[in-house]
C-alpha positions as CSV (number, residue, x, y, z in Angstrom):
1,X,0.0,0.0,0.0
2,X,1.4,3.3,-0.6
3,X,1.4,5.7,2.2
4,X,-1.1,8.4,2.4
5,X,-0.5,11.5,3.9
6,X,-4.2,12.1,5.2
7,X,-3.5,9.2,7.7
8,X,-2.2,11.2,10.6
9,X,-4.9,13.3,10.5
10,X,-7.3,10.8,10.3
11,X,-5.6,9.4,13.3
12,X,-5.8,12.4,15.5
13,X,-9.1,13.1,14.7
14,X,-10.6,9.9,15.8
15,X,-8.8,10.2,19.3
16,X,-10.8,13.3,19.3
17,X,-14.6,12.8,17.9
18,X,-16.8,9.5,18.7
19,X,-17.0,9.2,14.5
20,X,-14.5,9.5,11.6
21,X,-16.0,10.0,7.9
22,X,-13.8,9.4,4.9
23,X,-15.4,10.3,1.5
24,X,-14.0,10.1,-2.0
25,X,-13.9,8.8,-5.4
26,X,-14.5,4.5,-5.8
27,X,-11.0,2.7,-5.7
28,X,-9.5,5.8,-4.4
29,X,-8.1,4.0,-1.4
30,X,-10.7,4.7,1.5
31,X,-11.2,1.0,2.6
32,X,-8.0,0.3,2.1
33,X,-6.5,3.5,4.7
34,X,-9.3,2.6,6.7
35,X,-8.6,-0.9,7.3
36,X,-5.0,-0.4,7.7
37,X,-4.4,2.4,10.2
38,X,-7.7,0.6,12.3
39,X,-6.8,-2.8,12.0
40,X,-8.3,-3.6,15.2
41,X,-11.6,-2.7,14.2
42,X,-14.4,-5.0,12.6
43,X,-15.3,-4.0,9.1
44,X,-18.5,-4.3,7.3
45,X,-19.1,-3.7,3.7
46,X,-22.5,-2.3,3.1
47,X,-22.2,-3.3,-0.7
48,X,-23.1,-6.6,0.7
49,X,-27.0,-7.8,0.4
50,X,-27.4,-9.2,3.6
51,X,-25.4,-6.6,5.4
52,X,-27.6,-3.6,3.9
53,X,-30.5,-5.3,4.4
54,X,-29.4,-6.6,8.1
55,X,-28.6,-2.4,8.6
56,X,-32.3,-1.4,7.1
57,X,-34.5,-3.8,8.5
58,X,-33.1,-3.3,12.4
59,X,-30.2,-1.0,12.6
60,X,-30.3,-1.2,16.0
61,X,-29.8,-4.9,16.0
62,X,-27.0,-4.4,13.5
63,X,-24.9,-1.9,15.3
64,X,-25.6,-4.0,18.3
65,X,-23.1,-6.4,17.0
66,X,-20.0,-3.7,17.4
67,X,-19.9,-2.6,21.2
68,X,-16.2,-1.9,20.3
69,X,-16.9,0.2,17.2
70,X,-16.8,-0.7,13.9
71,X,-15.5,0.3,10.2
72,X,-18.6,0.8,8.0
73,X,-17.9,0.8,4.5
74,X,-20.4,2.8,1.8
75,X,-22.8,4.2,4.7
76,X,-24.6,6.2,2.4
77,X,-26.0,2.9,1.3
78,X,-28.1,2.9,4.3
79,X,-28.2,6.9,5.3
80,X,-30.6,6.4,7.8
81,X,-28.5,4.4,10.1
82,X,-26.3,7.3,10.5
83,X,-29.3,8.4,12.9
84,X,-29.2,5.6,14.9
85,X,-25.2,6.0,15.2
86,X,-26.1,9.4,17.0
87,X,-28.0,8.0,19.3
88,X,-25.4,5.1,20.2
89,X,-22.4,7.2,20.4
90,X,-24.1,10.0,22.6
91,X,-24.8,6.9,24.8
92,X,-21.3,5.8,25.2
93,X,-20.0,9.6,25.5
94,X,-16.7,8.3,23.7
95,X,-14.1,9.4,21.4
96,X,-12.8,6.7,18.6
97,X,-15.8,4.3,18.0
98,X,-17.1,4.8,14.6
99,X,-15.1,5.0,11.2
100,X,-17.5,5.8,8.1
101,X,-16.7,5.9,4.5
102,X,-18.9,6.6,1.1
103,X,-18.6,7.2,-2.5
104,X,-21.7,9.5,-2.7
105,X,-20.8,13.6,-1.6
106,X,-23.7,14.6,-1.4
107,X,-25.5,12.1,0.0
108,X,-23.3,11.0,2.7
109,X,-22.1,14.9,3.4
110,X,-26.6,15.3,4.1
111,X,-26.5,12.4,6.4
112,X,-23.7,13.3,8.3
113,X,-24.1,16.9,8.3
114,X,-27.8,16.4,10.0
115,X,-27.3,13.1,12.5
116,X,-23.7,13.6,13.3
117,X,-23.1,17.5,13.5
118,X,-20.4,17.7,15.9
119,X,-20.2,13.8,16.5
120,X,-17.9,13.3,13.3
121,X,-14.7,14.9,11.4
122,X,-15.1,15.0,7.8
123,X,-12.0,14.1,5.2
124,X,-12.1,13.3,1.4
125,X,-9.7,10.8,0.0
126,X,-8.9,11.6,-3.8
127,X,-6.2,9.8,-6.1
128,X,-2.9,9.2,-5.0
129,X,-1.6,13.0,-5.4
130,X,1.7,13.3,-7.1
131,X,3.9,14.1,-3.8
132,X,2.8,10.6,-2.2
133,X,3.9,8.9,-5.7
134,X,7.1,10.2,-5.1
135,X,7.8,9.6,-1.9
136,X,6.6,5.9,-2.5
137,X,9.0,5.8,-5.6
138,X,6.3,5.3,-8.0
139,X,6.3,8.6,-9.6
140,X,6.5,8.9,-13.5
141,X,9.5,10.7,-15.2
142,X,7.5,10.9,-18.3
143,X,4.3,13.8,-17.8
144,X,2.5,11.8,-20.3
145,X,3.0,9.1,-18.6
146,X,1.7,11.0,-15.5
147,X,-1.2,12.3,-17.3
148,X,-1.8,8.7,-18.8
149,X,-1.9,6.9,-15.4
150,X,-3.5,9.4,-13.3
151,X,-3.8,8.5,-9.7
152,X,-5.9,5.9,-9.0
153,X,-3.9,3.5,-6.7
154,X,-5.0,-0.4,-8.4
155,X,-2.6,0.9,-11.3
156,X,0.2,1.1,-8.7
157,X,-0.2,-1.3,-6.5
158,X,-1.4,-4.4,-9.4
159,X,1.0,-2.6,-12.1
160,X,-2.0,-2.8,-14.3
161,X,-2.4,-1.0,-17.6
162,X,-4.1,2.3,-17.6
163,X,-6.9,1.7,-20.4
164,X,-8.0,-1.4,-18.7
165,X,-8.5,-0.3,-15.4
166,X,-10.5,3.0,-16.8
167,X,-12.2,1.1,-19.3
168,X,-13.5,-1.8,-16.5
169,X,-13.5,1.7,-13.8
170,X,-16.4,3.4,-16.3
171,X,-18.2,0.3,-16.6
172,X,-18.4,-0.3,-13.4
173,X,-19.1,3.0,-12.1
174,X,-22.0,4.0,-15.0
175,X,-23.7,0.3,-14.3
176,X,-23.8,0.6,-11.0
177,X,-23.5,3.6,-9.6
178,X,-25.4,5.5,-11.8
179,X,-28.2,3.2,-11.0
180,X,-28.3,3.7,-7.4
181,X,-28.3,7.7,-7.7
182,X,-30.3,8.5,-10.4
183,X,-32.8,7.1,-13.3
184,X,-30.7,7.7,-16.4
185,X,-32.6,5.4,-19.4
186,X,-30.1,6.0,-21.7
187,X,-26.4,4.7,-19.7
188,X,-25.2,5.3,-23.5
189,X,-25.9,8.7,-23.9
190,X,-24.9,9.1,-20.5
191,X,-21.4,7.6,-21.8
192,X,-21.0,9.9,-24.5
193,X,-21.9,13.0,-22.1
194,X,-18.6,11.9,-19.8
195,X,-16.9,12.0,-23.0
196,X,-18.1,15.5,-24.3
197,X,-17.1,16.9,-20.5
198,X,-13.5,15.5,-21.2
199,X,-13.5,16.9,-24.4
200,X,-14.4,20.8,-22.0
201,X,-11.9,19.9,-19.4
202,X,-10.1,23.1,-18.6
203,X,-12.2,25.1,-20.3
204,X,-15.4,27.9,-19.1
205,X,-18.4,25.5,-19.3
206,X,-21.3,26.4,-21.8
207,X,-24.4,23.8,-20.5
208,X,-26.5,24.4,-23.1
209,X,-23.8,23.9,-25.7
210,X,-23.0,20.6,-24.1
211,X,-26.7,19.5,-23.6
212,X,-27.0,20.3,-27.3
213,X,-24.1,18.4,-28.2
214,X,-25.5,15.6,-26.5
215,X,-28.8,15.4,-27.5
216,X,-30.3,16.7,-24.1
217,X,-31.8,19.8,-22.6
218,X,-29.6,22.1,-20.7
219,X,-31.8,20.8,-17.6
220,X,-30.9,17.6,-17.8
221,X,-27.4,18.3,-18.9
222,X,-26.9,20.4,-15.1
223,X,-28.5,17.0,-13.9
224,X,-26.0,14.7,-15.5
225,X,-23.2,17.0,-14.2
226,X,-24.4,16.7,-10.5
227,X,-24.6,13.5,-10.8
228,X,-20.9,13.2,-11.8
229,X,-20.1,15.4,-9.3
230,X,-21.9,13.8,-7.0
231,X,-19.5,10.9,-7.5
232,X,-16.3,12.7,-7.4
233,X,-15.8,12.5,-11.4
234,X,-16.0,16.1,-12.2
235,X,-16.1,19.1,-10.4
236,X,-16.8,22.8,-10.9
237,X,-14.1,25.4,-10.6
238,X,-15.6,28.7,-10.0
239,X,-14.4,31.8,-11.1
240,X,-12.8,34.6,-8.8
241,X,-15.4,37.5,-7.7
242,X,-13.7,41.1,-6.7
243,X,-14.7,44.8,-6.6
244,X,-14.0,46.0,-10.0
245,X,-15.2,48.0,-12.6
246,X,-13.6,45.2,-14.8
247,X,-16.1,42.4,-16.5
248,X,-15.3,39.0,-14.5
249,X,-16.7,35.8,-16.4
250,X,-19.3,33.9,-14.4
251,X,-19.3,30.6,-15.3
252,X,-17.3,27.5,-13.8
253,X,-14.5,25.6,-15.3
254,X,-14.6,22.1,-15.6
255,X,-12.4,19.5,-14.3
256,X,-11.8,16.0,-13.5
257,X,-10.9,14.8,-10.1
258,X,-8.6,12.2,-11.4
259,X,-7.0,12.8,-14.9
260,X,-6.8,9.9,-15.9
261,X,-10.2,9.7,-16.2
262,X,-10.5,12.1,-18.4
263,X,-7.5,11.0,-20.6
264,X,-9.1,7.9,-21.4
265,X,-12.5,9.1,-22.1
266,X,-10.7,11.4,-24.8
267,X,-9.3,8.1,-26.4
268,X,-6.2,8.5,-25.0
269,X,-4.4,5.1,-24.4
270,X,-0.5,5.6,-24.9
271,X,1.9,8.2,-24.0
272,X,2.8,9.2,-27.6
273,X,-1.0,9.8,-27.7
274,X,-0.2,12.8,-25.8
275,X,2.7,14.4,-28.1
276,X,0.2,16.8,-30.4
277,X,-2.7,16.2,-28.4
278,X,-4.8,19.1,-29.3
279,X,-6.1,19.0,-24.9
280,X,-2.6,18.2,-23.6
281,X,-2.1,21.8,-22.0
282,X,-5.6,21.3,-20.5
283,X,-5.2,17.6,-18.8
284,X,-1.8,19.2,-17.3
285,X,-4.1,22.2,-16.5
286,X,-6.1,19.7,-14.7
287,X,-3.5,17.6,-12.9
288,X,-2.2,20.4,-11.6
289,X,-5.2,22.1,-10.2
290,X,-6.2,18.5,-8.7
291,X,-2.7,18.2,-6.9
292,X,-3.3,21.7,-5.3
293,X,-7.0,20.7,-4.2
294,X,-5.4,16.7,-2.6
295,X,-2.1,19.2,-1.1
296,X,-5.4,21.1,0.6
297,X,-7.3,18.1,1.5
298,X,-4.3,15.8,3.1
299,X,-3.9,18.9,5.0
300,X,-6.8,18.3,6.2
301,X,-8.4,21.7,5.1
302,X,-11.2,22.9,3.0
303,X,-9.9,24.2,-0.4
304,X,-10.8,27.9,-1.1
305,X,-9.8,27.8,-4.8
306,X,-11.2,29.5,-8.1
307,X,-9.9,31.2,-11.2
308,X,-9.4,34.6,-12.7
309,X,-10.5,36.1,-16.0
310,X,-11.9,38.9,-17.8
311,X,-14.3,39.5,-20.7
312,X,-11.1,40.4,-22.7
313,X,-9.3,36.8,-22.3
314,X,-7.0,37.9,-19.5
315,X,-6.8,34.9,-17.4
316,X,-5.0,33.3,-14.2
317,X,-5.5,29.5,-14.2
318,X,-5.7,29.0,-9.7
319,X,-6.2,31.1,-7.0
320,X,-5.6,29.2,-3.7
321,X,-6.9,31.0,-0.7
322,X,-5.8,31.2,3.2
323,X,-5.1,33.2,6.1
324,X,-2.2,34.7,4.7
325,X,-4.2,36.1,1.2
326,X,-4.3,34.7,-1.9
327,X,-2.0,32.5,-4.4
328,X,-2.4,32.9,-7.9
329,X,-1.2,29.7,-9.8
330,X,-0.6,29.8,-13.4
331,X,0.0,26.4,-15.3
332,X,1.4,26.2,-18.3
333,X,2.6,22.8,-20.1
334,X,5.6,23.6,-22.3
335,X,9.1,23.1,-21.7
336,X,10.4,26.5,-22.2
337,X,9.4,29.7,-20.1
338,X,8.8,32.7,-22.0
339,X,7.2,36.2,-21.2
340,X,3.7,35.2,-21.9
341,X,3.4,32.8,-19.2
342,X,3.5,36.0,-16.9
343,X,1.0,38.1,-18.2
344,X,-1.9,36.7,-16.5
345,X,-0.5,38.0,-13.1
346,X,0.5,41.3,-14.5
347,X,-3.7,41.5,-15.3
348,X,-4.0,40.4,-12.0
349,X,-2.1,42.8,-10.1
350,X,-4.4,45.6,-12.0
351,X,-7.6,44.6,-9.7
352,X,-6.1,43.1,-6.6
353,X,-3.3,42.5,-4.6
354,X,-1.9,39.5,-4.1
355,X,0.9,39.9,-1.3
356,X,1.6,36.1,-0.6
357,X,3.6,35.9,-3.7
358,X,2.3,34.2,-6.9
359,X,3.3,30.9,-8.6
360,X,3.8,29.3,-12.3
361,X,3.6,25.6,-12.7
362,X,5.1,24.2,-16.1
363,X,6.2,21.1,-18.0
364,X,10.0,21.7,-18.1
365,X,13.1,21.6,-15.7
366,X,13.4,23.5,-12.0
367,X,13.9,26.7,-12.3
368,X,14.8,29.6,-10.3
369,X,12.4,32.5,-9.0
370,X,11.8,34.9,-10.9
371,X,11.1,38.5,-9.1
372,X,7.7,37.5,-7.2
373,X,7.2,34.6,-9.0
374,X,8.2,31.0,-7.9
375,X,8.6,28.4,-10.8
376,X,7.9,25.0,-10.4
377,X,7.5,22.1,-12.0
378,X,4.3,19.7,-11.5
379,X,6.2,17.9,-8.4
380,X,7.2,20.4,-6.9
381,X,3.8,21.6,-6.4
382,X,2.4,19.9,-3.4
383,X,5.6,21.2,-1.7
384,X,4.9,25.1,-2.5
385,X,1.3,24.5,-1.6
386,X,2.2,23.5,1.7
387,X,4.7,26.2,2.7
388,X,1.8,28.7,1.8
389,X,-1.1,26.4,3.8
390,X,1.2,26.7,6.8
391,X,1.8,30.5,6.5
């Protein structure tokens, strides 16, 4: 297993509250962590048949069985029994008795957030970010390789080949999943919606262009997008708000949580697929901003992130916010700095001050600083990240 750097916190924080709650992605390592750093605990899968239906039909009966505490995996399965889980840990008046973990945000986050307010710290588990690849030695030299393999952890720890797991990942997750959350006739259409959204990554999201590309109403496209949020496929990156006379756009970006994903819904299935790749600069765009938002969440911290731009173009790709102010991050994917890469932050200076510094993030060598701005290469960034989290 490679080591996760979310597993102190989630250590600390369950010698502190009577319930621990670890959300994320499928396959993105929540049993796994959870079973390992509480190997004493019992663990039951709520995937199971008889399990779920042990935990619906009497869920007192069911959490009867685990005086000690338990690890429950894919509680929003059965949300309800997160209300009987109040009741037995107000009982017991104890820290460190219940570890929960789902696939579902919003669905879990609504059960939690009304039965265990107070009685439960919350963490999210994404992809193995690219800092813990390298400090297990199973980082990538190559950054198509890196943007090929994403970070799902199977692919490390089986050494399996990147199209198959995605391929059998999609399958599984739009057969089942999709079932459980939704009513979506068409699991075709639905397909070839997760395809047009990796075909926008990166890039201002138009819903009624997408719907129409699909074949579906802008309603249903805003649906279809929940739904993959909902799941921790996608996610919205909203734009950066300030008092200005200058014209700010309004509508989110759109990313992936893993880019991998989104890689192999583009048809991408080898490195040299990535040379002339017309989306390259936008699936580094992505990895990037997702290894800012995992730096944030192992952390254990909300991110606070959006992006800059104007009506004319003018555009800063990140903006990472903390006590200390803001961190504009620009991310560019060639080899070779040049005076462009800058000019976002020059646009940026114009409206609002930015005294923590700024950072650019791009697909060549380590380089040295130049004047306020910090150049790094993609890992390199956790470590930046960090230094500004802790002030």
């Amino acid at each position: 297993m490679i080591p996760r750097q979310v597993a102190t916190s989630i250590l600390d924080a369950f010698r502190k509250y009577p319930v621990v709650t670890v959300t994320g992605p499928r396959q993105s390592g929540k049993t796994t962590l959870c079973r390992h750093i509480f190997a004493s605990l019992p663990y039951i899968n709520l995937e199971a048949p008889d399990q779920r239906q042990f935990a619906e039909q009497d869920p007192r009966d069911f959490l009867s069985g685990f005086p000690e505490g338990a690890i429950i995996d894919e509680v929003q399965r059965v949300p309800a029994l997160t209300s009987y889980l109040q009741v037995l840990v107000d009982e017991r008046g104890r820290a460190g008795q219940y570890v929960l973990t789902g696939s579902s945000n919003f669905s879990l986050r609504a059960a939690t957030s009304q039965s265990l307010a107070g009685r439960t710290a919350l963490f999210t588990l994404l992809p193995l970010s690219l800092a813990e690849l390298s400090a297990s030695g199973a980082d990538k030299a190559d950054l198509n390789e890196v943007l090929l393999h994403g970070g799902y952890p199977r692919i490390y720890d089986r050494k399996l080949m990147p199209a198959a797991f995605y391929r059998d990942y999609i399958g599984t997750y739009v057969e089942r999943d999709l079932r459980q959350l939704s009513m979506i006739k068409d699991l075709a259409q639905f397909q070839t919606f997760m395809q047009l959204c990796a075909g926008n990554v990166g890039r201002i999201l138009n819903l009624q262009r997408l719907g129409s590309d699909c074949g579906i109403s802008q309603t249903t496209a805003r649906e279809w997008l929940n739904l993959l949020e909902a799941s921790y496929v996608i996610f919205r990156l909203h734009p950066f708000h300030a008092n200005t006379r200058k014209r700010l756009v309004k509508s989110p970006k759109l990313y992936f949580y893993d880019v991998g994903v989104a890689a192999f819904l583009l048809g991408i299935t080898a490195p040299g697929h990535l040379h002339a790749h017309p989306l390259r600069g936008e699936l580094f765009e992505n990895l990037i901003v997702t290894e800012v938002i995992k730096t944030v969440f192992n952390h254990d911290q909300r991110p606070q992130v959006c992006f800059y731009r104007d009506s004319n173009g003018n555009e800063v790709d990140l903006l990472l916010q903390s006590g200390a102010g803001w961190l504009p991050i620009e991310i560019k994917a060639g080899k070779t700095v040049n005076r462009d890469y800058f000019k976002g932050f020059h646009h940026l200076d114009k409206i609002a001050a930015m005294p923590a510094g700024k950072l650019l993030v791009y697909g060549g060598e380590a380089l040295p600083a130049r004047r306020d701005v910090k150049i790094a290469t993609a890992y390199q960034v956790a470590g930046h990240v960090t230094q500004f989290l802790d002030g």
